[in-house]
FIBAVEX-527414 format. One record per residue: x, y, z of N, C-alpha, C in turn. Coordinates in steps of 0.2 Angstrom, whole numbers, padded with zeros to 4 digits, always signed. Layout:
<sites>
XYZXYZXYZ/...
</sites>
This chain:
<sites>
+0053+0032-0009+0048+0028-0013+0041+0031-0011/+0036+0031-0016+0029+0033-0013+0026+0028-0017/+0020+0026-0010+0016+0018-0012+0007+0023-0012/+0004+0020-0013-0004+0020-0013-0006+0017-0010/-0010+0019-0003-0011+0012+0001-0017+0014+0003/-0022+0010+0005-0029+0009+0006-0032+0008+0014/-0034+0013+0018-0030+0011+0026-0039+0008+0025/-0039+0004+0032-0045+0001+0033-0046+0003+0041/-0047+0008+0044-0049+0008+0052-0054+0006+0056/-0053+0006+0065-0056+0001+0066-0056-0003+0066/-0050-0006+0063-0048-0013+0062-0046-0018+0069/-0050-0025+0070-0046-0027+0075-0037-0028+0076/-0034-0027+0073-0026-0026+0074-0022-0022+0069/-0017-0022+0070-0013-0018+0064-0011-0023+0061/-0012-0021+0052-0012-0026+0049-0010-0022+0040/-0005-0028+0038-0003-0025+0029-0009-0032+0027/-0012-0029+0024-0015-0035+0021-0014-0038+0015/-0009-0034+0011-0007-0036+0004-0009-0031-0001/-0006-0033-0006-0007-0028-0012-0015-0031-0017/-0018-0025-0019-0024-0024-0021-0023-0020-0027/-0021-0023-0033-0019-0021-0037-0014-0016-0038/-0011-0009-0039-0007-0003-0037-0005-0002-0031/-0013-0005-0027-0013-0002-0018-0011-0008-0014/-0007-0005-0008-0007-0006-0003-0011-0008+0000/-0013-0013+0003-0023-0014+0010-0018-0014+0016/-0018-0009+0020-0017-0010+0027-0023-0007+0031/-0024-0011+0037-0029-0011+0043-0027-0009+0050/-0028-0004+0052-0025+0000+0060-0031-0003+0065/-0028-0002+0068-0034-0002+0079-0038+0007+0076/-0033+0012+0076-0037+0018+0080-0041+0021+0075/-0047+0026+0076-0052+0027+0071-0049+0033+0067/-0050+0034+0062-0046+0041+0062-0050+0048+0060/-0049+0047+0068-0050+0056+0073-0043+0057+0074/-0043+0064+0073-0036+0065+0075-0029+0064+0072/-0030+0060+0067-0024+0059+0063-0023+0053+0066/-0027+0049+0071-0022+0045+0074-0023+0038+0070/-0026+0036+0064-0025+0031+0061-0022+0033+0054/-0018+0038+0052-0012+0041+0049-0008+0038+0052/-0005+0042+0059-0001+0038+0062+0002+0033+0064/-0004+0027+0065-0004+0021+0064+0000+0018+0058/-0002+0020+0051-0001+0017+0047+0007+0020+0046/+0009+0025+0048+0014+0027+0048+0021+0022+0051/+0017+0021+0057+0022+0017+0061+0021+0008+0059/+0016+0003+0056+0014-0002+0053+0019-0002+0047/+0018+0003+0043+0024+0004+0037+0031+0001+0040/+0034+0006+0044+0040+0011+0048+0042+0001+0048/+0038+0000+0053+0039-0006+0057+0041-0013+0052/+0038-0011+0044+0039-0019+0042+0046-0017+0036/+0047-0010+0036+0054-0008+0032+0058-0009+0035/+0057-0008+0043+0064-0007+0046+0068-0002+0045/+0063+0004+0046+0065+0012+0046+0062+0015+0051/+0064+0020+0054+0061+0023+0059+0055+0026+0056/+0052+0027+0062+0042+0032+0060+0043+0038+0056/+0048+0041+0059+0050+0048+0055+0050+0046+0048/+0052+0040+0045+0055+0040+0040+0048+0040+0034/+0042+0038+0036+0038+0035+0033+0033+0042+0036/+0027+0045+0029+0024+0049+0031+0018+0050+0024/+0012+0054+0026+0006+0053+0021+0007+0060+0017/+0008+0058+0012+0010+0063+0006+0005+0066+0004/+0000+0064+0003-0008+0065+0001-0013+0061+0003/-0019+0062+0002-0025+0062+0007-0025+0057+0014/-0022+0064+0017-0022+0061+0025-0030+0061+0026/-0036+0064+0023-0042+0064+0025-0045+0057+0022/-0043+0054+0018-0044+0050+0013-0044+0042+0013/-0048+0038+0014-0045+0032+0012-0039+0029+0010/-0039+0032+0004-0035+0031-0003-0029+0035+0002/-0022+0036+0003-0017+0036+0002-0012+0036+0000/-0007+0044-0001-0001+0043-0004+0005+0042+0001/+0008+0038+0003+0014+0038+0008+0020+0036+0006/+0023+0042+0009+0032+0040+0005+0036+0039+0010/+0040+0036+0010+0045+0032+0013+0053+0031+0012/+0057+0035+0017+0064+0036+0016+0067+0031+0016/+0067+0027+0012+0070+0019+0009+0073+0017+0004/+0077+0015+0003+0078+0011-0006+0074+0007-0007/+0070+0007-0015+0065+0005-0018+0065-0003-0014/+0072-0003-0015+0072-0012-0014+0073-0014-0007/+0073-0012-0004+0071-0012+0005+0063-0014+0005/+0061-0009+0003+0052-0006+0003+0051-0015+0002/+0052-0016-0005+0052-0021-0010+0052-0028-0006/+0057-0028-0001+0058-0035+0002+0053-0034+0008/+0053-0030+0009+0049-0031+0016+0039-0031+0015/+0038-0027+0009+0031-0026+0009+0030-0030+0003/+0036-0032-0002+0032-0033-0008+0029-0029-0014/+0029-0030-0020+0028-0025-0024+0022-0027-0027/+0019-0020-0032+0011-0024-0034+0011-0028-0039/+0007-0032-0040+0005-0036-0046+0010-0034-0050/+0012-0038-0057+0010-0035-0063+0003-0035-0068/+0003-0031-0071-0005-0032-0076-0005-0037-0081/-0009-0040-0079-0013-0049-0083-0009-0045-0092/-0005-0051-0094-0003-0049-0101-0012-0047-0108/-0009-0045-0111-0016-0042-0114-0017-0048-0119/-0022-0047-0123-0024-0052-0128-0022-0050-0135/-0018-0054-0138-0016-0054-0143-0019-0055-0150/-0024-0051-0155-0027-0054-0161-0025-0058-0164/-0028-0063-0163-0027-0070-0168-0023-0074-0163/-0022-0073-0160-0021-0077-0151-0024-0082-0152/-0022-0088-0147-0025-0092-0145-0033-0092-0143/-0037-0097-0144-0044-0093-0139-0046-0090-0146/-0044-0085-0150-0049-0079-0154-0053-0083-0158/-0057-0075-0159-0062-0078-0165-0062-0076-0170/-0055-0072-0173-0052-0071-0178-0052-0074-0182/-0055-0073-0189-0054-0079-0193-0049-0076-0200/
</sites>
């Protein structure tokens, strides 16, 4: 499974913060020099699926806020332990309640 997650470093602890619309918000301790707040969020992931660190890794913009990371899981493992995003607000219907459709 591959999520989009939004790493915030620096952070006073390791943290999932919740879903922000498609993305993931998680927060690490280390700054990222190094790779080492990649890694963080590797093993924060790892640790709330309940898969090894190996199993979770940055698919795309390891230089990046924005992150791609996938994860050797069934969807629905991921699902129980991190939660899934939103779905999108139903849209507005013409002649809907509320319009000004006349």
């Amino acid at each position: 499974m591959r999520l989009s997650v939004r790493v915030t470093p620096k952070a006073s602890r390791d943290q999932i913060v919740g879903w922000r619309g498609d993305v993931l918000a998680v927060r690490v301790k280390p700054a990222p020099e190094g790779g080492r707040a990649n890694v963080a969020v590797c093993r924060l992931i790892a640790a709330a699926v309940h898969v090894p660190p190996s199993a979770v890794r940055v698919v795309h913009g390891s230089g990046a806020r924005i992150k791609t990371i996938e994860i050797d899981a069934e969807d629905a493992q991921v699902r129980r332990a991190i939660g899934s995003p939103p779905e999108d607000p139903p849209s507005r219907v013409a002649g809907g309640a509320g319009s000004d459709d006349v």
